[in-house]
C-alpha positions, 0 to 999 in steps of 0.5 A: 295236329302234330300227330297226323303230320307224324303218321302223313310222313312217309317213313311212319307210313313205311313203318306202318305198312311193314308192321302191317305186312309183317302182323299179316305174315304172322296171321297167315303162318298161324293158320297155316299151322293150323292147318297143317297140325289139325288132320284126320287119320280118317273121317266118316259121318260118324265123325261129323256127328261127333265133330258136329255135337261139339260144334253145336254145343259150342254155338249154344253158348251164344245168343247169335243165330248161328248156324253149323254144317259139316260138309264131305265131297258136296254133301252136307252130312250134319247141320245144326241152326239155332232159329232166325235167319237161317237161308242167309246163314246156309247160303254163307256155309256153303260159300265159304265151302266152295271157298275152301274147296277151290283154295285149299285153305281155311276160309279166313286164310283165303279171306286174308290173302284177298284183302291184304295181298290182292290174290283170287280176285277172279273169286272175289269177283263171284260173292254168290259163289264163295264167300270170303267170311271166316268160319269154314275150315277143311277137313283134312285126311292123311294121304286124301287131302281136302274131303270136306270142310266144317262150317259156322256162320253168324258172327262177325268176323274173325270169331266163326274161325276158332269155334271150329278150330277149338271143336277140331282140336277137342275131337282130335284130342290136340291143340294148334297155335292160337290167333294172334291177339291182334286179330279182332273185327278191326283188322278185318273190317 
């Protein structure tokens, strides 16, 4: 009883809404690391095999259906499934495609910036166009920009997002900062 009277009292909820903001603020810095550290010198569909294989040996390791697809412009140029509901997951890859292409960011970057700071309702608005689940991180060109994105979908979020970060980092030879460890389905339920 004391404690929902101590966590009802406005300076703990002011505390928890600036811990809150303040591990939110974290979150989106450490992906926009991310993102700025984890560019290609140039990419091709050679590369997507590449990038592709890894990601494809990196899902098998769960029992999950799961599915990967490397897009570049709008052409899927690789797609691995493991079997059991693959339309669902194919219509979640490319959302959250569609999500990075219109944003300019990670899927779970954007997922973030909606949930806790209210931005892209206009998107939020159209789930059968982009889909605000983590998984789809952009393909990024030095002096191109955005090309394309690599996808996973299948488990719960946030773990589609550092399957296809890890596979970036060992394909470019780099690693990048790390989730915090906060992040878990919890926070983004």
């Amino acid at each position: 009883m004391q404690l929902k009277n101590y966590l009802r009292s406005p300076v703990n909820i002011k505390k928890l809404e600036d811990n809150t903001m303040k591990n939110i603020k974290g979150l989106l810095e450490t992906l926009e690391q991310q993102e700025q550290e984890l560019v290609f010198d140039s990419f091709t569909n050679s590369d997507a095999l590449k990038l592709g294989t890894i990601l494809a040996g990196k899902i098998e390791q769960y029992e999950e259906p799961l599915t990967v697809r490397i897009f570049i412009g709008d052409v899927i140029v690789y797609q691995y499934t493991k079997a059991g509901d693959e339309e669902f997951r194919f219509g979640w890859t490319y959302r959250k495609y569609q999500l990075v292409k219109k944003t300019g960011h990670s899927s779970m970057h954007s997922r973030i910036r909606a949930q806790f700071l209210g931005e892209f309702a206009d998107l939020t608005a159209q789930p059968e166009v982009y889909g605000f689940g983590c998984g789809a991180f952009p393909i990024t060109v030095k002096g191109k920009g955005i090309i394309g994105a690599a996808t996973v979908s299948g488990l719960p979020d946030p773990d589609d997002h550092p399957i296809v970060v890890h596979a970036i980092e060992e394909l470019l030879g780099k690693k990048t900062a790390e989730l915090p460890d906060e992040v878990d389905r919890a926070f983004l339920a």
